[in-house]
PyMOL Python script that loads the backbone (N, CA, C, O; Angstrom):
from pymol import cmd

cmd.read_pdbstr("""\
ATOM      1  N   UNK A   1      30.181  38.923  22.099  1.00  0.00           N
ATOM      2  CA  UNK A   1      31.293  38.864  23.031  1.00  0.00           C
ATOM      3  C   UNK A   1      30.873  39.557  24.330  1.00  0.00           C
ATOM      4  O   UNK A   1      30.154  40.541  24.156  1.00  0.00           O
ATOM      5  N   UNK A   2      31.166  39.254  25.568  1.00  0.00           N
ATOM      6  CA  UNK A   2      30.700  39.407  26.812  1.00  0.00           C
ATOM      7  C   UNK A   2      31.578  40.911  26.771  1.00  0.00           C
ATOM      8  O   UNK A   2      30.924  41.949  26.875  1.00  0.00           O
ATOM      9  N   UNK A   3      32.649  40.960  26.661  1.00  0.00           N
ATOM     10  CA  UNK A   3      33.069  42.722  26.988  1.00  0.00           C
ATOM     11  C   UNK A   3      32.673  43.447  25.960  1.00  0.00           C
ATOM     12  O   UNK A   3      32.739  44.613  26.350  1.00  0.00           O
ATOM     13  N   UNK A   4      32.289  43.425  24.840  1.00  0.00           N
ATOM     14  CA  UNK A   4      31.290  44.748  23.726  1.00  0.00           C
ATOM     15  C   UNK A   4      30.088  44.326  24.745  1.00  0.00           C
ATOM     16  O   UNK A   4      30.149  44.938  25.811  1.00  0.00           O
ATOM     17  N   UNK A   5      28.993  43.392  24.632  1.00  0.00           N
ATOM     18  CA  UNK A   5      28.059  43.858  25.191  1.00  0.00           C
ATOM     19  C   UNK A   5      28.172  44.921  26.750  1.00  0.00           C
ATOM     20  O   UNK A   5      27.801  46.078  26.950  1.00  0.00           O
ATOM     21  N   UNK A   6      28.686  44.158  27.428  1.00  0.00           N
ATOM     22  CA  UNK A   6      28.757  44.815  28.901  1.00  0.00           C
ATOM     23  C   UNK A   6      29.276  46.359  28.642  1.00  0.00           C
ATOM     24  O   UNK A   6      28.573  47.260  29.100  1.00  0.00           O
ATOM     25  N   UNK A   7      30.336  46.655  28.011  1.00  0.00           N
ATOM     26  CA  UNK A   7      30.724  47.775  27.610  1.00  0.00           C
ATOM     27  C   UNK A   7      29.389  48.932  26.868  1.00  0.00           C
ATOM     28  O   UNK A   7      29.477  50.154  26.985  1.00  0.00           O
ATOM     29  N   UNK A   8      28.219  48.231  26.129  1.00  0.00           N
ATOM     30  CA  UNK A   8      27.336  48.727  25.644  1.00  0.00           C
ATOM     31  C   UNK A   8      26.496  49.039  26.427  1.00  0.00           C
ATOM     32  O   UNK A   8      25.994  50.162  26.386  1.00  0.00           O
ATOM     33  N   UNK A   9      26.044  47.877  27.569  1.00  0.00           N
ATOM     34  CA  UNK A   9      25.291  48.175  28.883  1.00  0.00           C
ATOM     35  C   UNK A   9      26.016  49.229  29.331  1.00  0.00           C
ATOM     36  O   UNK A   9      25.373  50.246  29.067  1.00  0.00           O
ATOM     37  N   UNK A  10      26.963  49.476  29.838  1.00  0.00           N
ATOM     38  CA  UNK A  10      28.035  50.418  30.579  1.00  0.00           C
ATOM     39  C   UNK A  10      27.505  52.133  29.786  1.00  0.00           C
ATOM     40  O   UNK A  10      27.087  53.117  30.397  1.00  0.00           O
ATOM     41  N   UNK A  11      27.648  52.030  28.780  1.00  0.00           N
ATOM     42  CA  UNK A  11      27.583  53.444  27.924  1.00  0.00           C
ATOM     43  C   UNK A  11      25.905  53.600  28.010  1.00  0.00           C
ATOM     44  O   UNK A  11      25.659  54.750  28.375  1.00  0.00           O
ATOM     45  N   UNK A  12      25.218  53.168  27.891  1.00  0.00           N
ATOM     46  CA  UNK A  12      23.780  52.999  28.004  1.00  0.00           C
ATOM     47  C   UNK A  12      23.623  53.505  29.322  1.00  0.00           C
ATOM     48  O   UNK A  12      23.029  54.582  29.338  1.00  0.00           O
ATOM     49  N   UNK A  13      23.996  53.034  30.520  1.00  0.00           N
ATOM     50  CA  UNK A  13      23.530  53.284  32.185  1.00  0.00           C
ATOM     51  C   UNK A  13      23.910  54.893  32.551  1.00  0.00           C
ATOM     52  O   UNK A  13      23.346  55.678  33.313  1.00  0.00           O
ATOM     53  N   UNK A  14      25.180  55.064  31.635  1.00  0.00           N
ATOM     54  CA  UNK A  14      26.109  56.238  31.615  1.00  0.00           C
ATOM     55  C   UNK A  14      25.236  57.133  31.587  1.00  0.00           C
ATOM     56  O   UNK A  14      25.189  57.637  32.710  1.00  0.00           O
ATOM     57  N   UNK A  15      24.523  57.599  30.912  1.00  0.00           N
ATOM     58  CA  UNK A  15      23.490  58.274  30.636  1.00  0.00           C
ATOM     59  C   UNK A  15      22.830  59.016  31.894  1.00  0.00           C
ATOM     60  O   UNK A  15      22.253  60.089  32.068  1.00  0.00           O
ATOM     61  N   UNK A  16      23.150  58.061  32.585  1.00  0.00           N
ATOM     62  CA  UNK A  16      21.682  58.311  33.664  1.00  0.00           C
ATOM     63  C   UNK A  16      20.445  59.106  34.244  1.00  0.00           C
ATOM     64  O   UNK A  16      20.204  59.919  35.136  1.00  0.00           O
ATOM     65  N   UNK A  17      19.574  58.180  32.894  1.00  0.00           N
ATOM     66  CA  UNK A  17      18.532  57.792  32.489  1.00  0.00           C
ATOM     67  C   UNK A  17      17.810  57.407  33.819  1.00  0.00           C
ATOM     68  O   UNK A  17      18.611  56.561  34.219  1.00  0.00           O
ATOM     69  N   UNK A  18      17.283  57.434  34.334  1.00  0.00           N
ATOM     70  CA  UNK A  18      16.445  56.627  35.271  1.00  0.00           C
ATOM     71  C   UNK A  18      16.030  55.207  34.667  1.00  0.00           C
ATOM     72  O   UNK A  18      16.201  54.016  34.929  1.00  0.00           O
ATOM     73  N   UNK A  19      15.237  56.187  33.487  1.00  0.00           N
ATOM     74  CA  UNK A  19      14.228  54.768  33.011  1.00  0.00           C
ATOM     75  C   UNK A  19      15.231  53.753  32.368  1.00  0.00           C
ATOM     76  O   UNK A  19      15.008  52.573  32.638  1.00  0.00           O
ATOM     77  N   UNK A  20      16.197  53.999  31.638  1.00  0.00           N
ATOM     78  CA  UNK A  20      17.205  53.244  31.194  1.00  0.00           C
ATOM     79  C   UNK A  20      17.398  52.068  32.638  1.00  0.00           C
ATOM     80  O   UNK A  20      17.290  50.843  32.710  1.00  0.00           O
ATOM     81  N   UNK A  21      17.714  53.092  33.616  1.00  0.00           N
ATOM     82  CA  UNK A  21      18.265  51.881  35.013  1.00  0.00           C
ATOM     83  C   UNK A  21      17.246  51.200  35.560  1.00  0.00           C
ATOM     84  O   UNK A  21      17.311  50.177  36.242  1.00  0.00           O
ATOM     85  N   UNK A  22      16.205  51.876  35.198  1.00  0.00           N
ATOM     86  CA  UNK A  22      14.985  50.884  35.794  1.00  0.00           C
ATOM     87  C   UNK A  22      14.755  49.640  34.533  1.00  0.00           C
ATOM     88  O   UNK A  22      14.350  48.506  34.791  1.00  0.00           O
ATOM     89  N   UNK A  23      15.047  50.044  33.386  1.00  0.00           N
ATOM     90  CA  UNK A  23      14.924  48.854  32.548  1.00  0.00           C
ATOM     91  C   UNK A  23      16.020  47.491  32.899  1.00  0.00           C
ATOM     92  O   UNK A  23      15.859  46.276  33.017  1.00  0.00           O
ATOM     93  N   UNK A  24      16.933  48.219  32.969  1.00  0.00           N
ATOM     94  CA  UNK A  24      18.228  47.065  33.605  1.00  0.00           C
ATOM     95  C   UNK A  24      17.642  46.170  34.685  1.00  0.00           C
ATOM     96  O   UNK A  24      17.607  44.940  34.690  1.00  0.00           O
ATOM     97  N   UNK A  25      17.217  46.966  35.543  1.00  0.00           N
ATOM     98  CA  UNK A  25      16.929  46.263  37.052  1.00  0.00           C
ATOM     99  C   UNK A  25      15.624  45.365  36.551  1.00  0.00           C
ATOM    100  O   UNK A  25      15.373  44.264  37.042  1.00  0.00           O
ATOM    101  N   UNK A  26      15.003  45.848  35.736  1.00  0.00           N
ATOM    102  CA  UNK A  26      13.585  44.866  35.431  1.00  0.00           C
ATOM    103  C   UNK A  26      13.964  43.782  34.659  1.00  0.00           C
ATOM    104  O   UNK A  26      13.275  42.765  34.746  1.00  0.00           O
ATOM    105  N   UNK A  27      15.014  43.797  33.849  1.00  0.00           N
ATOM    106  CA  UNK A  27      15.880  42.610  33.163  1.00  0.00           C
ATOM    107  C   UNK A  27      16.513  41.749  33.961  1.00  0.00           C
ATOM    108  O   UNK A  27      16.987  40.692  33.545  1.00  0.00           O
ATOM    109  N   UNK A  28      16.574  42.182  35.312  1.00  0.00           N
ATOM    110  CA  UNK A  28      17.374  41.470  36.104  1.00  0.00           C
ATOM    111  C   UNK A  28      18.842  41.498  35.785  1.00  0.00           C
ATOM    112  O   UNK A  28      19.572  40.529  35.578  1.00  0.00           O
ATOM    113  N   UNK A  29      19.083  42.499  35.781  1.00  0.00           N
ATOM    114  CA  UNK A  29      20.969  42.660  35.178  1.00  0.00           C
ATOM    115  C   UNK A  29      22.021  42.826  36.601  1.00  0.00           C
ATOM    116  O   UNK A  29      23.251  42.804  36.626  1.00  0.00           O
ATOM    117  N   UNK A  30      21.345  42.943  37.392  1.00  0.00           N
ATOM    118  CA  UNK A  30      22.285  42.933  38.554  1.00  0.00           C
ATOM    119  C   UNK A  30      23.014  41.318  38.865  1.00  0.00           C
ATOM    120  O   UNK A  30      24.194  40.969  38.899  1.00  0.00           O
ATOM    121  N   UNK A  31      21.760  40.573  39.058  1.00  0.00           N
ATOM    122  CA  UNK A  31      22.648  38.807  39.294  1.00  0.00           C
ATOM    123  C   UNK A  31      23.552  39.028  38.121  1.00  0.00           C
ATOM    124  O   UNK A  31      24.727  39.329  38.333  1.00  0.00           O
ATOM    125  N   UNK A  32      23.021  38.883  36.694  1.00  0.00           N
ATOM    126  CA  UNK A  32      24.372  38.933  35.856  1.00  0.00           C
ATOM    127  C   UNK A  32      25.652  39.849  36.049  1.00  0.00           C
ATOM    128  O   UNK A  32      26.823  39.602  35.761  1.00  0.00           O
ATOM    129  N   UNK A  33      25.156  40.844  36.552  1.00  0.00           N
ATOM    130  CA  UNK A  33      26.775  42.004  36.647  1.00  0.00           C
ATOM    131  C   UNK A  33      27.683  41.007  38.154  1.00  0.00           C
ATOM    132  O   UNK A  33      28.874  41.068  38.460  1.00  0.00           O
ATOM    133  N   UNK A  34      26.621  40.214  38.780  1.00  0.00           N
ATOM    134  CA  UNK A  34      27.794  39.498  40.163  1.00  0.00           C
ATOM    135  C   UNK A  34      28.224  38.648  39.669  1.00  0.00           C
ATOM    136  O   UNK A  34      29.390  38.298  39.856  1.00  0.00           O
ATOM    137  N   UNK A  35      27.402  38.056  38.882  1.00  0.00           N
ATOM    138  CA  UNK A  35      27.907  36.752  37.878  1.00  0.00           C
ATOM    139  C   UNK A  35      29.528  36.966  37.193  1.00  0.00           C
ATOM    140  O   UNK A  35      30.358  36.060  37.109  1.00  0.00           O
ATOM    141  N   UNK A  36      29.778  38.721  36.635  1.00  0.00           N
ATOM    142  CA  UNK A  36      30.875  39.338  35.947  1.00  0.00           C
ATOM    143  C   UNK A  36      32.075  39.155  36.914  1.00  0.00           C
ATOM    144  O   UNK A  36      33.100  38.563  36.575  1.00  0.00           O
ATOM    145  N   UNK A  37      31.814  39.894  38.573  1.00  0.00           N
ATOM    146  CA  UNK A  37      32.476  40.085  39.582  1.00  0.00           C
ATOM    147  C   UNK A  37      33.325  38.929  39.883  1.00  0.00           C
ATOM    148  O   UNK A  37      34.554  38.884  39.938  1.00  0.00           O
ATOM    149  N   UNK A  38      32.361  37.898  40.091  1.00  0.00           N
ATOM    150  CA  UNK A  38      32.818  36.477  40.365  1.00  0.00           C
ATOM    151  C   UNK A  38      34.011  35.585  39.368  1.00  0.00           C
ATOM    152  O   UNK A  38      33.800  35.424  38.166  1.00  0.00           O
ATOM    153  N   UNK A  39      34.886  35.209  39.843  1.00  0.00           N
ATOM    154  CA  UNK A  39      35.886  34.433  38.586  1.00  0.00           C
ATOM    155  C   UNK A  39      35.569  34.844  37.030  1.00  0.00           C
ATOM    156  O   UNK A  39      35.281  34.111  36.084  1.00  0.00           O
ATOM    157  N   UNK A  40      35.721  36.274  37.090  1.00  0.00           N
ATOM    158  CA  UNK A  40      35.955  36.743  35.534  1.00  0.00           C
ATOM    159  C   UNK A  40      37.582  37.666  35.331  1.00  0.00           C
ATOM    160  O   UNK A  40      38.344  38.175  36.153  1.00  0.00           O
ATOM    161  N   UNK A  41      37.598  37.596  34.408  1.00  0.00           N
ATOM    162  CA  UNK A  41      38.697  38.392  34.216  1.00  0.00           C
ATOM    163  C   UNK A  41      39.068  40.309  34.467  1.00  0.00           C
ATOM    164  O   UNK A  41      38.023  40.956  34.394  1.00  0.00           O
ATOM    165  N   UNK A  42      39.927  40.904  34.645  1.00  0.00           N
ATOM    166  CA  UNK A  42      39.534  41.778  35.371  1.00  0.00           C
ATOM    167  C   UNK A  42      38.941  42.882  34.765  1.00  0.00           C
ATOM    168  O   UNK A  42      38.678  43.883  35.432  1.00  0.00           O
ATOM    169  N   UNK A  43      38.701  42.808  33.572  1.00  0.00           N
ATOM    170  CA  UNK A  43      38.495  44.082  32.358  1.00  0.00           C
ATOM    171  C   UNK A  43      37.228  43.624  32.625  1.00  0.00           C
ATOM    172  O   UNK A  43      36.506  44.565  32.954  1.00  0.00           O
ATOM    173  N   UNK A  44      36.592  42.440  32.617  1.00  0.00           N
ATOM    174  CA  UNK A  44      34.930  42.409  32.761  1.00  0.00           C
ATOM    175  C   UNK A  44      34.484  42.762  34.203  1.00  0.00           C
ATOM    176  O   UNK A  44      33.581  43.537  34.516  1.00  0.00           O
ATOM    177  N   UNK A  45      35.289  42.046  35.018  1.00  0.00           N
ATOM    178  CA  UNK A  45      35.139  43.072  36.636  1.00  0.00           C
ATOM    179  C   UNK A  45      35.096  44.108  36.416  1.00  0.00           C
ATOM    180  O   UNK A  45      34.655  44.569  37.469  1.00  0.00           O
ATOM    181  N   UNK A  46      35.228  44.843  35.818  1.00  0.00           N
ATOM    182  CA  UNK A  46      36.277  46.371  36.196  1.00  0.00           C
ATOM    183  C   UNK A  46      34.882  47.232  35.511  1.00  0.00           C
ATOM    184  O   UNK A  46      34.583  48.334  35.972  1.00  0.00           O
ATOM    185  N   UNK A  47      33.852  46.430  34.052  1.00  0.00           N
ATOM    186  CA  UNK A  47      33.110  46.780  33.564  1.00  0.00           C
ATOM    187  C   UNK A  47      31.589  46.454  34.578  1.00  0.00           C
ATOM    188  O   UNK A  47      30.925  47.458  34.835  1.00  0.00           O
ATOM    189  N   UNK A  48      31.211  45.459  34.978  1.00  0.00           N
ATOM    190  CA  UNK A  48      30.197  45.541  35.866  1.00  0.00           C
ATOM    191  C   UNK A  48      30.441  46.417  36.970  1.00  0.00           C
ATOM    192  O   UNK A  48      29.404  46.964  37.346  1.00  0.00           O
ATOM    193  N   UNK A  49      31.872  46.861  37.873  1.00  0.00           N
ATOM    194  CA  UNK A  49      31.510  47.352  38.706  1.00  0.00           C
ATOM    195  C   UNK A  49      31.474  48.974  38.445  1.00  0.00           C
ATOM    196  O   UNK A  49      31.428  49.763  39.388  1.00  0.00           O
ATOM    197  N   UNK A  50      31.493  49.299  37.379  1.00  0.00           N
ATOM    198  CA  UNK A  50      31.138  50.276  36.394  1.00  0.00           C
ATOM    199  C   UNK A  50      29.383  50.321  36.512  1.00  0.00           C
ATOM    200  O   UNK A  50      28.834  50.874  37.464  1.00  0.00           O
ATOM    201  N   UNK A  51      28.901  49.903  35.813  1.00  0.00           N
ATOM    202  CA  UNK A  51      27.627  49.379  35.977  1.00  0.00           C
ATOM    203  C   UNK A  51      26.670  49.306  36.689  1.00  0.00           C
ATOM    204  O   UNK A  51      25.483  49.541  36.462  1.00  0.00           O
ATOM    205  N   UNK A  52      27.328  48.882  37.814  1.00  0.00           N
ATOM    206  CA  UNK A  52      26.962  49.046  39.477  1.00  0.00           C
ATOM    207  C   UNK A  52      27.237  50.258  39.988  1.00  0.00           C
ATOM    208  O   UNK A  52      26.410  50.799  40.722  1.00  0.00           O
ATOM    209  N   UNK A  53      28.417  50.857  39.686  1.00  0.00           N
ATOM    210  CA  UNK A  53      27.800  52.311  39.969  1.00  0.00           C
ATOM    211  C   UNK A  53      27.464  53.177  39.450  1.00  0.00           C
ATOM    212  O   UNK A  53      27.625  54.283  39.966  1.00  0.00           O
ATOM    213  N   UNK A  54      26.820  53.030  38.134  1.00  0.00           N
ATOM    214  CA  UNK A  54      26.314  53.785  37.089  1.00  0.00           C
ATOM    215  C   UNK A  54      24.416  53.568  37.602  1.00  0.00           C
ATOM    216  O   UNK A  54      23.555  54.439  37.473  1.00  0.00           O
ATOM    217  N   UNK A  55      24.219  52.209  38.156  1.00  0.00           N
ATOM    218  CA  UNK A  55      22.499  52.181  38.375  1.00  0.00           C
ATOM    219  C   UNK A  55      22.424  52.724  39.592  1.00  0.00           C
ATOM    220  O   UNK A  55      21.278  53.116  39.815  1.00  0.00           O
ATOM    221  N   UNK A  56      23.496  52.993  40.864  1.00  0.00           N
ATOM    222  CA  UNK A  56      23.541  53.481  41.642  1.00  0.00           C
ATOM    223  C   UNK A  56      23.746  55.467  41.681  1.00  0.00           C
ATOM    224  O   UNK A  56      23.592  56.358  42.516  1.00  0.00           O
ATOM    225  N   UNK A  57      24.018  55.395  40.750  1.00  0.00           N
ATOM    226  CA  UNK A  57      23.082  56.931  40.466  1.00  0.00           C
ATOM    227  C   UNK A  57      21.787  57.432  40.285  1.00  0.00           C
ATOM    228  O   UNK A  57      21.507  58.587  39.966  1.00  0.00           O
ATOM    229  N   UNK A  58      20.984  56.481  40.512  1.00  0.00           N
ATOM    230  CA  UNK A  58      19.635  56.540  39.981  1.00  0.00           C
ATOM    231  C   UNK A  58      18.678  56.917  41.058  1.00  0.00           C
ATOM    232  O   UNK A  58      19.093  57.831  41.772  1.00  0.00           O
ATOM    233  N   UNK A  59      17.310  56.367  41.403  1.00  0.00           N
ATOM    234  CA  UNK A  59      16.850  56.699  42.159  1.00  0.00           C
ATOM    235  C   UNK A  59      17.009  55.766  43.762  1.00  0.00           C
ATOM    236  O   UNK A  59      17.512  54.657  43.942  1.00  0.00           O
ATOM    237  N   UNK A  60      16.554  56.441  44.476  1.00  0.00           N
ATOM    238  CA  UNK A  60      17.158  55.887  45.542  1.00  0.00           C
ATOM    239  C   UNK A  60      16.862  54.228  45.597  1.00  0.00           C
ATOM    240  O   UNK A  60      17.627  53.381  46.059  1.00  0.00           O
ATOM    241  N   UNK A  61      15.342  53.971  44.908  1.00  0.00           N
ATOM    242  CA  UNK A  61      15.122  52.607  45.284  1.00  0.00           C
ATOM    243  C   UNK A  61      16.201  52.000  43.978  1.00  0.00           C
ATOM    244  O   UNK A  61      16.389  50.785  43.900  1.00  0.00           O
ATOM    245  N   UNK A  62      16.617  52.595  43.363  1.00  0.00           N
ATOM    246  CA  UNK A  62      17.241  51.966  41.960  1.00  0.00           C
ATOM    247  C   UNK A  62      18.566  51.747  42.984  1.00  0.00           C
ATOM    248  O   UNK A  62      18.941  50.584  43.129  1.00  0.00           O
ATOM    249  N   UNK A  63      19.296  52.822  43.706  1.00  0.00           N
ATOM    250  CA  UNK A  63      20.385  52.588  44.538  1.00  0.00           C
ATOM    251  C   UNK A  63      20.557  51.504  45.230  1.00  0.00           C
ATOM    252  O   UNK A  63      21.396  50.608  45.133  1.00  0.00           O
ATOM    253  N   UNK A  64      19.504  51.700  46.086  1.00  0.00           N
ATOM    254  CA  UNK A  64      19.060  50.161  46.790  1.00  0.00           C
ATOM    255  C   UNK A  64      18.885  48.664  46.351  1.00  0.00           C
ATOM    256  O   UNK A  64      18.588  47.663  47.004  1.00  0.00           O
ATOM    257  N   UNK A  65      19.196  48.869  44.902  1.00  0.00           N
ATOM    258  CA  UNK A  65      19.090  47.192  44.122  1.00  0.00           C
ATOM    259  C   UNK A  65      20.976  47.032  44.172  1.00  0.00           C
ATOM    260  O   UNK A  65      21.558  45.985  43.889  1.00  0.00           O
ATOM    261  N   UNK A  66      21.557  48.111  44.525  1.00  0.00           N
ATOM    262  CA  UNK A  66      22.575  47.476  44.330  1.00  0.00           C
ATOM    263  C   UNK A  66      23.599  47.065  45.325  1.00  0.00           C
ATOM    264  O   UNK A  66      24.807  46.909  45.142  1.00  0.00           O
ATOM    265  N   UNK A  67      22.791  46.892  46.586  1.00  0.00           N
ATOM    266  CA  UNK A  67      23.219  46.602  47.703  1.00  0.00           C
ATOM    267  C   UNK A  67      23.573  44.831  47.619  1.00  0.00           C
ATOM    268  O   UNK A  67      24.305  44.258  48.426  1.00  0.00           O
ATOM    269  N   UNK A  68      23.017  44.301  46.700  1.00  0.00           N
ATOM    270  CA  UNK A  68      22.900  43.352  46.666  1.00  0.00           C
ATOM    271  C   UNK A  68      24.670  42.192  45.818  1.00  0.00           C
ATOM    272  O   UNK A  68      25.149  41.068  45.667  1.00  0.00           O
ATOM    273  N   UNK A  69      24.850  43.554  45.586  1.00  0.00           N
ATOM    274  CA  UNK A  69      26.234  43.023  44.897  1.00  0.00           C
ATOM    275  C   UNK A  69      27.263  44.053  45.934  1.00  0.00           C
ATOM    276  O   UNK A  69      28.258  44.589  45.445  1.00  0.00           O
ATOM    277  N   UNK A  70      27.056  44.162  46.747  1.00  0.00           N
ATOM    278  CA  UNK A  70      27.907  45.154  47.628  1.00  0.00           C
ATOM    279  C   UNK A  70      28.781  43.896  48.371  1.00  0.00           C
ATOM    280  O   UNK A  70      29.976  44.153  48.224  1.00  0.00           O
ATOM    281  N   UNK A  71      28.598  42.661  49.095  1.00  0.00           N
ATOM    282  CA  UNK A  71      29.075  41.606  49.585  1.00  0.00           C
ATOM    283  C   UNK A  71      30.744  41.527  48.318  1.00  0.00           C
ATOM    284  O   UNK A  71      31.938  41.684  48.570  1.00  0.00           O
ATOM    285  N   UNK A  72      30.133  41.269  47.230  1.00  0.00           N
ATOM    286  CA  UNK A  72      31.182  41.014  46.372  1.00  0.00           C
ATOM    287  C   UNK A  72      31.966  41.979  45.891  1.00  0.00           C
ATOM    288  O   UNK A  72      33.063  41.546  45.538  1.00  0.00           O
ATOM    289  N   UNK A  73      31.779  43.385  45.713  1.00  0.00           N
ATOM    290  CA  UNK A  73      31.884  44.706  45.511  1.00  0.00           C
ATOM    291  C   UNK A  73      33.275  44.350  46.846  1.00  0.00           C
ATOM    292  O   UNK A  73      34.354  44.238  46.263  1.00  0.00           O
ATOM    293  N   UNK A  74      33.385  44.209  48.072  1.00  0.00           N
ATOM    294  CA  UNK A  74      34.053  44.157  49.422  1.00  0.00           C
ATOM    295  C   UNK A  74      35.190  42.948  49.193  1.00  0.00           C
ATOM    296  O   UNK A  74      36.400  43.039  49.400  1.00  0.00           O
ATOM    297  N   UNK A  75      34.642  42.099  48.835  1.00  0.00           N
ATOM    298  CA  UNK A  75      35.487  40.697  48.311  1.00  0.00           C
ATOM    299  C   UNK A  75      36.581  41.141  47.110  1.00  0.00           C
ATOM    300  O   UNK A  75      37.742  40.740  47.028  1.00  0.00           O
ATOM    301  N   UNK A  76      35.894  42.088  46.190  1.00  0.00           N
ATOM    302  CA  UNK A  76      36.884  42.016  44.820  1.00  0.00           C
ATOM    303  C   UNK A  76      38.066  43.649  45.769  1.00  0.00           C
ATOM    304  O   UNK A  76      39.295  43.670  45.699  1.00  0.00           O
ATOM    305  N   UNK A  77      37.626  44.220  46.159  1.00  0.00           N
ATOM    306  CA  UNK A  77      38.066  45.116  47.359  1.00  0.00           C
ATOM    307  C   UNK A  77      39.509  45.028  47.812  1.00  0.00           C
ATOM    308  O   UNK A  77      40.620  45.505  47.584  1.00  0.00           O
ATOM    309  N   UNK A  78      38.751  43.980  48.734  1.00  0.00           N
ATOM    310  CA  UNK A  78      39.180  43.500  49.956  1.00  0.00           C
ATOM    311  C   UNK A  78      40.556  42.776  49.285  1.00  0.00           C
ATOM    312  O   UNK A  78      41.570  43.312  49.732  1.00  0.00           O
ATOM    313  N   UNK A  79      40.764  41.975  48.575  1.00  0.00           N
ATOM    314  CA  UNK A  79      42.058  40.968  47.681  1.00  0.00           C
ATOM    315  C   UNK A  79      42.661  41.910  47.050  1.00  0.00           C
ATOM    316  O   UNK A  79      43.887  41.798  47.074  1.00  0.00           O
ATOM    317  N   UNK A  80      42.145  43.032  46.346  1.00  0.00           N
ATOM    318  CA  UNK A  80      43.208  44.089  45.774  1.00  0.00           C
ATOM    319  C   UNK A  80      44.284  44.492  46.615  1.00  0.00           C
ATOM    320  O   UNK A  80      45.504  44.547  46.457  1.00  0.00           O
ATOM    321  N   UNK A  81      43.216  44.861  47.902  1.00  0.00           N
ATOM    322  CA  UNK A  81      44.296  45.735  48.793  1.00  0.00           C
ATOM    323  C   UNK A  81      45.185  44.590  49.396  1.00  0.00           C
ATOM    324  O   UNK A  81      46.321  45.010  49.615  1.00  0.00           O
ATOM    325  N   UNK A  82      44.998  43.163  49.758  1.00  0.00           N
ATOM    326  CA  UNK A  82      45.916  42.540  49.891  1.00  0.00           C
ATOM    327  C   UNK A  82      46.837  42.028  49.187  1.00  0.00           C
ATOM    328  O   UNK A  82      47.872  41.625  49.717  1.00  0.00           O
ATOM    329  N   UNK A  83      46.645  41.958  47.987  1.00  0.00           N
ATOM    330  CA  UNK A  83      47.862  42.182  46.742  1.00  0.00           C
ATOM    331  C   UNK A  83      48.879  42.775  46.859  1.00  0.00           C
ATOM    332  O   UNK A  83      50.088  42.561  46.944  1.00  0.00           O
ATOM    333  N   UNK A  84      47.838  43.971  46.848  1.00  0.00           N
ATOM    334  CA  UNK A  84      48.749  45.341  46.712  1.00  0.00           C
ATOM    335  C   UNK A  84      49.701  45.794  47.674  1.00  0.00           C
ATOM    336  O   UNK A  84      50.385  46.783  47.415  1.00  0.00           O
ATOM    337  N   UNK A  85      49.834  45.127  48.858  1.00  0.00           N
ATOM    338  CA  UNK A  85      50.567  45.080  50.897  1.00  0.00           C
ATOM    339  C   UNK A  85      51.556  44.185  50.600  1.00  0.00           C
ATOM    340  O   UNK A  85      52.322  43.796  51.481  1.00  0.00           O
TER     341      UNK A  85
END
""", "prot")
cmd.dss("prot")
cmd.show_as("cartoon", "prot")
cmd.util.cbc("prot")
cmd.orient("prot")
């Protein structure tokens, strides 16, 4: 099931491990965590952008991988606060 795993990634990054976040980023887990962001439901949003800032504790170049989901990070943002008005 997509929310136990992600939730398992999530507790795993928690850690922060370096090498743990450098394993993520070498898996390529970031496209999948935008993949989450994008038309998912909001408990799996809510878990990648968890995620995203769990590898963003890491080292700076580890920080820097997650600039890349920052566009959508602004988008899922950006519609809350207009909801919420």
């Amino acid at each position: 099931n997509n929310l136990e795993a992600i939730q398992y990634i999530r507790n795993v990054l928690s850690t922060g491990d370096w090498d743990a976040i450098q394993m993520a980023l070498d898996c390529k887990l970031i496209p999948h965590l935008i993949s989450l962001l994008i038309n998912r439901t909001e408990e799996l949003r809510i878990e990648a952008t968890w995620c995203l800032t769990n590898i963003a504790t890491g080292s700076l170049e580890q920080t820097r991988a997650v600039l890349e989901a920052m566009p959508y990070l602004i988008q899922i943002l950006s519609s809350d606060v207009e909801r919420a008005s």
